[in-house]
C-alpha positions as a Markdown table, in Angstrom:
| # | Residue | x | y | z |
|---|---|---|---|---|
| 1 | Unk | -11.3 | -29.4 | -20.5 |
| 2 | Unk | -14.2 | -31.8 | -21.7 |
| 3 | Unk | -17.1 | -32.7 | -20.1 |
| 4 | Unk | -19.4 | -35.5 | -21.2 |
| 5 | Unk | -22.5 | -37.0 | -20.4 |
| 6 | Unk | -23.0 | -40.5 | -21.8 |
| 7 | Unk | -27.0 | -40.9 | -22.3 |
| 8 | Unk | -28.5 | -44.2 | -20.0 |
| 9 | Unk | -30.9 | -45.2 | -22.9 |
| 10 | Unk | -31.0 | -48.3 | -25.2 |
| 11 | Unk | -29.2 | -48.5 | -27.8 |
| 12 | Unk | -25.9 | -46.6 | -27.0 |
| 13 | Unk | -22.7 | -48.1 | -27.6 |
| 14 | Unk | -20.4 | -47.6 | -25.1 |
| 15 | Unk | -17.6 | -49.2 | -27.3 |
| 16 | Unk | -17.6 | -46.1 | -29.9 |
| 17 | Unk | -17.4 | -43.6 | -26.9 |
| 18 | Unk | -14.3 | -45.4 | -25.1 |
| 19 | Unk | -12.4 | -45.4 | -28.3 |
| 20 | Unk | -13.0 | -41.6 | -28.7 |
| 21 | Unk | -12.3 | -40.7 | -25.5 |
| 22 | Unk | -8.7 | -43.1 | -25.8 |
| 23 | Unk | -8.2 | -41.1 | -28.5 |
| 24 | Unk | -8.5 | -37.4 | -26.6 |
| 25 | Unk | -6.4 | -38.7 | -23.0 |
| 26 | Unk | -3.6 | -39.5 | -26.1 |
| 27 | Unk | -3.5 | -36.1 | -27.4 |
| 28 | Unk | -3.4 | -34.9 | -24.0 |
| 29 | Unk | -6.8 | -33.8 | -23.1 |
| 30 | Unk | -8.3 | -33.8 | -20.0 |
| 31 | Unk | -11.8 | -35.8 | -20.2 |
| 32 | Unk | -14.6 | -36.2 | -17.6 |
| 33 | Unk | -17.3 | -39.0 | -18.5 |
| 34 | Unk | -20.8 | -38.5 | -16.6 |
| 35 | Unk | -22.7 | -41.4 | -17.3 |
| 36 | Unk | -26.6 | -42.1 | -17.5 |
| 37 | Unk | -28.8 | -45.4 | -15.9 |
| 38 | Unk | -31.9 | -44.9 | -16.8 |
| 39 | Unk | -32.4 | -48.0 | -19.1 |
| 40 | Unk | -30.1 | -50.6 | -16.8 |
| 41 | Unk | -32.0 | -48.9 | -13.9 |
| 42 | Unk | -35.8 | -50.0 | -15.3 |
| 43 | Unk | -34.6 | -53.3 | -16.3 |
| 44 | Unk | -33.2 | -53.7 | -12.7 |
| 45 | Unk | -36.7 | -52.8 | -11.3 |
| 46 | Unk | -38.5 | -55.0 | -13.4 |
| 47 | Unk | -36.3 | -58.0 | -12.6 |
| 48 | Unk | -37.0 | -57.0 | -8.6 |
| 49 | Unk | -40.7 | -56.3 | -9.3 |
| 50 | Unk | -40.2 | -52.5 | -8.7 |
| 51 | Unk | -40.9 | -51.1 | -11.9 |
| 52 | Unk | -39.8 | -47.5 | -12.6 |
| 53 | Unk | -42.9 | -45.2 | -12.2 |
| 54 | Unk | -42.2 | -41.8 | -14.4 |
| 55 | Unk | -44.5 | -38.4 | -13.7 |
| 56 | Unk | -44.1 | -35.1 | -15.1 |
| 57 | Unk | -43.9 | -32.0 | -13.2 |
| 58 | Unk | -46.8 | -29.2 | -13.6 |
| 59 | Unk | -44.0 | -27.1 | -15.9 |
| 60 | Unk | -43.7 | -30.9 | -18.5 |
| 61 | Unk | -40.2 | -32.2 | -17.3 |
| 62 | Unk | -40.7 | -35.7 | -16.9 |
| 63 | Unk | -38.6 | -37.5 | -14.3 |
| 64 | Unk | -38.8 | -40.5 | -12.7 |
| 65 | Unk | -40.4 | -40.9 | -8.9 |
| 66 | Unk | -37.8 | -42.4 | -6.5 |
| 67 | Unk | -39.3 | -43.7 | -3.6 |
| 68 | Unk | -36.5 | -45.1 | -1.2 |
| 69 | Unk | -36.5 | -48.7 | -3.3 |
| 70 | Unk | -36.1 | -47.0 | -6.6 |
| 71 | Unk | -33.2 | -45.0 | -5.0 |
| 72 | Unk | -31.6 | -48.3 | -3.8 |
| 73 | Unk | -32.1 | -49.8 | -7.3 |
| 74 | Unk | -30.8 | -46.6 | -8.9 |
| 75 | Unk | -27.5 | -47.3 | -6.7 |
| 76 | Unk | -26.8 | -50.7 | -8.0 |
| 77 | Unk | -27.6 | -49.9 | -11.5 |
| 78 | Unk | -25.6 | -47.2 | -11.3 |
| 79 | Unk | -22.4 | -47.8 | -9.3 |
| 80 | Unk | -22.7 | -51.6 | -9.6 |
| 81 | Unk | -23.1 | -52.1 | -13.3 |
| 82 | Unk | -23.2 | -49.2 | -15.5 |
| 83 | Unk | -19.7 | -47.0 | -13.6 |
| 84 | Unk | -17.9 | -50.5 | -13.2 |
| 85 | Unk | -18.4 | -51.6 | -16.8 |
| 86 | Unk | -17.1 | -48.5 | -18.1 |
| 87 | Unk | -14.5 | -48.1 | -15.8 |
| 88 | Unk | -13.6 | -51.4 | -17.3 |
| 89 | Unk | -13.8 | -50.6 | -20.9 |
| 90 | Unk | -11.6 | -47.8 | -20.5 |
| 91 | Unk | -8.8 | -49.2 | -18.9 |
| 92 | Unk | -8.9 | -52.1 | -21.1 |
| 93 | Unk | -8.6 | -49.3 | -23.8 |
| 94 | Unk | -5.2 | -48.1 | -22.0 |
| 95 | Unk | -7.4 | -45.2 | -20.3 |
| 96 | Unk | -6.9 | -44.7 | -16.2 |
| 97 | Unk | -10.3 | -44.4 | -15.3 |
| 98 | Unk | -11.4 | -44.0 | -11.8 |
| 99 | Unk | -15.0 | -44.7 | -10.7 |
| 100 | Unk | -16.7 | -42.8 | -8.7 |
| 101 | Unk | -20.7 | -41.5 | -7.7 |
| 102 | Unk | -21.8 | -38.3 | -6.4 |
| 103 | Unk | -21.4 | -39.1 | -2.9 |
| 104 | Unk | -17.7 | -40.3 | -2.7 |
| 105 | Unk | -15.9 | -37.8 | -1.2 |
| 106 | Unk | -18.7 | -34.7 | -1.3 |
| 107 | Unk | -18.3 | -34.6 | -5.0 |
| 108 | Unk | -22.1 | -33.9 | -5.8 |
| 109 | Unk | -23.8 | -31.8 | -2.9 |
| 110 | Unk | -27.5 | -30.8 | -2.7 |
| 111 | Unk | -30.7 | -30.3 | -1.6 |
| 112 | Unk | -33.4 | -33.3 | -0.8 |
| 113 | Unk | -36.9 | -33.0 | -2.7 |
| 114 | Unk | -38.6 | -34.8 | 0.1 |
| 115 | Unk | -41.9 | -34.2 | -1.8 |
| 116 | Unk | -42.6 | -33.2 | -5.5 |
| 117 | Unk | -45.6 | -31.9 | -7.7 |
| 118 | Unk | -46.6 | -33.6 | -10.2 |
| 119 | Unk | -49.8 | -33.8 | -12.8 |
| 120 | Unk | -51.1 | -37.6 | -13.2 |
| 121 | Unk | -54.5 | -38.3 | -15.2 |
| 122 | Unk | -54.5 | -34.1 | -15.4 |
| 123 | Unk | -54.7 | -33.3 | -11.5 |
| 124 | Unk | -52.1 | -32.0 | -9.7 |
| 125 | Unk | -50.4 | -34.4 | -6.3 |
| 126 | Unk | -48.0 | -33.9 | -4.5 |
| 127 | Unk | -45.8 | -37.4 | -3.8 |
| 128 | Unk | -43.8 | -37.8 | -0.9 |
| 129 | Unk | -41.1 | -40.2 | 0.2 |
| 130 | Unk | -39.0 | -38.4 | -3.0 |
| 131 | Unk | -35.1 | -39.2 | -2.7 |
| 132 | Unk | -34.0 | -37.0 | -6.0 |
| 133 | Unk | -32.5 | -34.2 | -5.3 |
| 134 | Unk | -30.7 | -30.5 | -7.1 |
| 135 | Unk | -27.4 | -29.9 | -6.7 |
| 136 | Unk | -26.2 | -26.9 | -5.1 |
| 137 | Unk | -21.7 | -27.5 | -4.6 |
| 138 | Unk | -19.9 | -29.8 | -6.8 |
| 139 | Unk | -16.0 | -30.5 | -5.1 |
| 140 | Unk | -14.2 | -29.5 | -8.0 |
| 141 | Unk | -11.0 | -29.6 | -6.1 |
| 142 | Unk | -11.7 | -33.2 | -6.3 |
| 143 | Unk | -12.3 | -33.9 | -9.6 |
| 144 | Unk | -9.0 | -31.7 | -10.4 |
| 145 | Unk | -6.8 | -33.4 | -8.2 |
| 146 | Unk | -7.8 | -36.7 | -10.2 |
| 147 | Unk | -7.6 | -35.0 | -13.3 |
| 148 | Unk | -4.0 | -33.6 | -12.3 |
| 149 | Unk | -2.7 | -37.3 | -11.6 |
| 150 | Unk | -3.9 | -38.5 | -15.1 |
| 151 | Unk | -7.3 | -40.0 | -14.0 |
| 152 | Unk | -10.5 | -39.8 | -16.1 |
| 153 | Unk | -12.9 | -39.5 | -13.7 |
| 154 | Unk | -16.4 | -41.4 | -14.6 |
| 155 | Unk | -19.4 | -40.1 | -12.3 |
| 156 | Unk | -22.2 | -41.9 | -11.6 |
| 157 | Unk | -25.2 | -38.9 | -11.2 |
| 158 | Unk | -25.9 | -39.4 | -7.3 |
| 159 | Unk | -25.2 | -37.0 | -5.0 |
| 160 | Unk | -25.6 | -36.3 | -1.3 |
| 161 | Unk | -28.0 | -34.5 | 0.6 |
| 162 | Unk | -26.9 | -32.1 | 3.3 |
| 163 | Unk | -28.3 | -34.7 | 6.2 |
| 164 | Unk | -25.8 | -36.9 | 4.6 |
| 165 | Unk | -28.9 | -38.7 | 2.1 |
| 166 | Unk | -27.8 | -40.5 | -1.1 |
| 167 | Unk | -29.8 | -38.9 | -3.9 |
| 168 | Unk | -31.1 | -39.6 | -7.5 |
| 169 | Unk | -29.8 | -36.1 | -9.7 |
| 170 | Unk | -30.4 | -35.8 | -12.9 |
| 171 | Unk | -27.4 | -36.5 | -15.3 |
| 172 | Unk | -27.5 | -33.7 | -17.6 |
| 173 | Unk | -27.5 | -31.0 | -14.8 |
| 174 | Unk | -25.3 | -32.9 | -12.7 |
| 175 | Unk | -23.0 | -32.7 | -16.1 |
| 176 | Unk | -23.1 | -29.3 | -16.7 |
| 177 | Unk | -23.1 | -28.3 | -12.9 |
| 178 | Unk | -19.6 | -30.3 | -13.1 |
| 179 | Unk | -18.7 | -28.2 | -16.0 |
| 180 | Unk | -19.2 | -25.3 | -14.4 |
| 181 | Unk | -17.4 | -26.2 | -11.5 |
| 182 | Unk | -14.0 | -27.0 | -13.3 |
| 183 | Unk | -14.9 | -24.1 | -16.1 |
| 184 | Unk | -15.0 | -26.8 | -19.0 |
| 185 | Unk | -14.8 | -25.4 | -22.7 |
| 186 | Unk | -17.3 | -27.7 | -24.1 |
| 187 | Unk | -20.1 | -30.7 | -22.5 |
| 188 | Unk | -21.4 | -32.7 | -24.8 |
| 189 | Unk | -24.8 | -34.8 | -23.8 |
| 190 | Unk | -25.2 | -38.1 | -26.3 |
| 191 | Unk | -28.4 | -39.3 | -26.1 |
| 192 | Unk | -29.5 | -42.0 | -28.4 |
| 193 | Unk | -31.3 | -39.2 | -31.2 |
| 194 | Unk | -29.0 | -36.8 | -32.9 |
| 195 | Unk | -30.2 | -33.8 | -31.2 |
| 196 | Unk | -32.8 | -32.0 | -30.8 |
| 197 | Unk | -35.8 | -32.4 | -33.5 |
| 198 | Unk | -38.0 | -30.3 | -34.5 |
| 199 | Unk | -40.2 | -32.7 | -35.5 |
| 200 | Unk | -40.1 | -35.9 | -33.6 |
| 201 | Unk | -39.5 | -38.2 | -33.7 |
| 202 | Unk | -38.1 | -37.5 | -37.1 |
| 203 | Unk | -34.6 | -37.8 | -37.0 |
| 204 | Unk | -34.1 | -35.5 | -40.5 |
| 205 | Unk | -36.0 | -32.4 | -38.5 |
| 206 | Unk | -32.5 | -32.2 | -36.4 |
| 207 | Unk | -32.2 | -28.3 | -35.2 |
| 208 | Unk | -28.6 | -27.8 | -36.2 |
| 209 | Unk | -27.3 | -24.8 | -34.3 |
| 210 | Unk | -29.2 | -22.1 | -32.0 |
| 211 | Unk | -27.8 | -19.1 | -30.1 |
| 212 | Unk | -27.8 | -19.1 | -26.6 |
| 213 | Unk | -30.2 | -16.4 | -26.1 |
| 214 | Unk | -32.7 | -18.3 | -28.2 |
| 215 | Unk | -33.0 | -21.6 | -26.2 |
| 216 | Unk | -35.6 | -21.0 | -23.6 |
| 217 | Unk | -37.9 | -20.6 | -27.3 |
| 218 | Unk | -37.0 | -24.0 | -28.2 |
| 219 | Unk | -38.0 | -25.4 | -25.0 |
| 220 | Unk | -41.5 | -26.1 | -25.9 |
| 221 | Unk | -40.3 | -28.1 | -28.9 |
| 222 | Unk | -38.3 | -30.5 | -26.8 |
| 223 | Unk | -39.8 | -34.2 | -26.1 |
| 224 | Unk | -39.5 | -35.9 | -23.0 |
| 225 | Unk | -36.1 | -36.0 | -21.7 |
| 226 | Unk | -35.2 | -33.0 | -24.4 |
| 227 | Unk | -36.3 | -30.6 | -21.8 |
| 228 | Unk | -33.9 | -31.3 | -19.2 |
| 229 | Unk | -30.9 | -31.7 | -21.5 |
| 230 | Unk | -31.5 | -28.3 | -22.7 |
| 231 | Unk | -32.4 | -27.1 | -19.5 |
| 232 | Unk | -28.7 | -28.3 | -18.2 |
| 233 | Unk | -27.8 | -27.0 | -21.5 |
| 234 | Unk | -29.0 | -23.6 | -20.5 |
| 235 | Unk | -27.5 | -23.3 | -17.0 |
| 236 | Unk | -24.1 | -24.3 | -18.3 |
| 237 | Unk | -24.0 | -21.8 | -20.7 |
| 238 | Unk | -24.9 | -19.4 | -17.6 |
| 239 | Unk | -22.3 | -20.6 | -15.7 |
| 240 | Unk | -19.7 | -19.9 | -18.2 |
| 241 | Unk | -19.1 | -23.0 | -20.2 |
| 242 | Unk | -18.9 | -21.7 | -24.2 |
| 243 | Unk | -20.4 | -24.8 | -26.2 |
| 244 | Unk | -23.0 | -27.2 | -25.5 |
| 245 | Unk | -23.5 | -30.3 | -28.4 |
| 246 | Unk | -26.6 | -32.7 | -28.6 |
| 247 | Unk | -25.3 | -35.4 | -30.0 |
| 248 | Unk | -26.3 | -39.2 | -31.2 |
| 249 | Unk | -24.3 | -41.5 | -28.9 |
| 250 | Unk | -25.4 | -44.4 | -31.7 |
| 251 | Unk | -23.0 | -43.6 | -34.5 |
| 252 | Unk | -19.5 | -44.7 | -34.8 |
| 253 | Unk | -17.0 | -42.0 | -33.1 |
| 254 | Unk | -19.7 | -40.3 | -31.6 |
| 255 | Unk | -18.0 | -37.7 | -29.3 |
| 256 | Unk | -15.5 | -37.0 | -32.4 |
| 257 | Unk | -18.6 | -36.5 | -34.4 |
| 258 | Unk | -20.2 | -34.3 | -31.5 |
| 259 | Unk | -17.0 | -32.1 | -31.5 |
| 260 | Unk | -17.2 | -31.5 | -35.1 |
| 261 | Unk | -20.6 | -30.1 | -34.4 |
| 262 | Unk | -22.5 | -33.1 | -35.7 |
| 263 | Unk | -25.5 | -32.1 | -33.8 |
| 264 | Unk | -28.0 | -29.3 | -31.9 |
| 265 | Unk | -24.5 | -27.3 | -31.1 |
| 266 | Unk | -25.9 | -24.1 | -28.5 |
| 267 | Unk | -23.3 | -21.3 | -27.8 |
């Protein structure tokens, strides 16, 4: 059992990924693709004048605010464009893929932020009218039942609150929450940098391998969106899943790469 998380930055191919993933349903494995929206997402906003507004939390994870218009834009980039074209890529591909976001059917259950802290100009608010959310259940009799009919399930990160809310959830957690669930050997999260650098954004400062009980010491050397991979890194490992790859989602075969251990490879 595999567990991806496809990166929503520029630059990723999404080609290069469907062709790996053909290749794994071939051999027989079963595959779930979680996928990112974060560039599609801002360049939605911008073309509706609501541009994405980002703020970082008094502990450094940077996130992005949702008021209830970002959340609706989120929903459009997400299920309208970003699920639907790679539900297309992979059937064209000879994959069944099925398309789905956190909210059909229960899969991705949680807990509303209706406000947040964050630190702007180096003063602490607190914003409200927040629609992101953490997730607390994830139906993995779901996701196995689609997995047992020869579905690859592709996940849009949204889930529902317990009024019944749509929510923003961050990709990476809702990834390795979903590993957890279905007790996946390995997630992978491709981002568009090879891993985590030591050094960034110098892409030949790439920390290769660290042990499981080291990564809360790496955490400080993480940049921007770094934190919460490793962070989702951290509580998959907890929940049982062995291996967890950072990999580049740029290079050609990038999940056979990321298998290989062609990146920051935690266990």
């Amino acid at each position: 059992m595999l567990v991806v998380k496809l990166g929503g930055g520029a630059g990723i191919d999404h080609a290069a990924l469907v062709a790996d993933v053909a290749a794994l349903v071939a051999r027989g494995e079963r595959v779930i693709l979680v996928h990112g929206t974060s560039h599609q997402a801002n360049e939605l906003g911008e073309r509706l004048g609501h541009p994405p507004r980002f703020v970082q939390s008094p502990s450094g994870h940077t996130s992005r605010y949702t008021d209830r218009q970002t959340l609706d834009i989120f929903m459009m980039a997400a299920a309208g464009l970003v699920n639907t074209t790679l539900v297309e890529a992979l059937q064209a591909a000879g994959v069944d893929a099925l398309g789905l976001t956190g909210l059909d059917g229960r899969l991705l259950v949680g807990q509303r932020k209706a406000s947040i802290r964050v630190v702007e100009g180096g003063k602490p608010r607190v914003l409200r009218d927040d629609w992101t959310g953490t997730i607390e259940r994830v139906n993995a009799a779901l996701l196995q039942s689609l997995l047992a009919a020869g579905y690859v399930p592709v996940v849009a990160p949204l889930a529902l609150s317990h009024a019944g809310e749509g929510l923003n959830v961050d990709g990476d957690r809702a990834a390795g929450a979903i590993a957890v669930a279905l007790a996946a050997d390995v997630l992978v999260l491709l981002t568009n940098v090879p891993g985590l650098l030591h050094a960034f954004p110098d892409e030949r400062s790439l920390v290769p391998r660290i042990a499981r009980d080291a990564l809360d010491a790496w955490l400080p050397v993480a940049q921007g969106r770094m934190k919460k991979k490793l962070l989702g890194a951290g509580e998959a490992l907890a929940g049982g899943v062995r291996r967890v790859v950072l990999a580049d989602a740029r290079r050609d075969a990038p999940l056979a790469a990321a298998l290989a251990g062609n990146g920051t490879v935690i266990e």
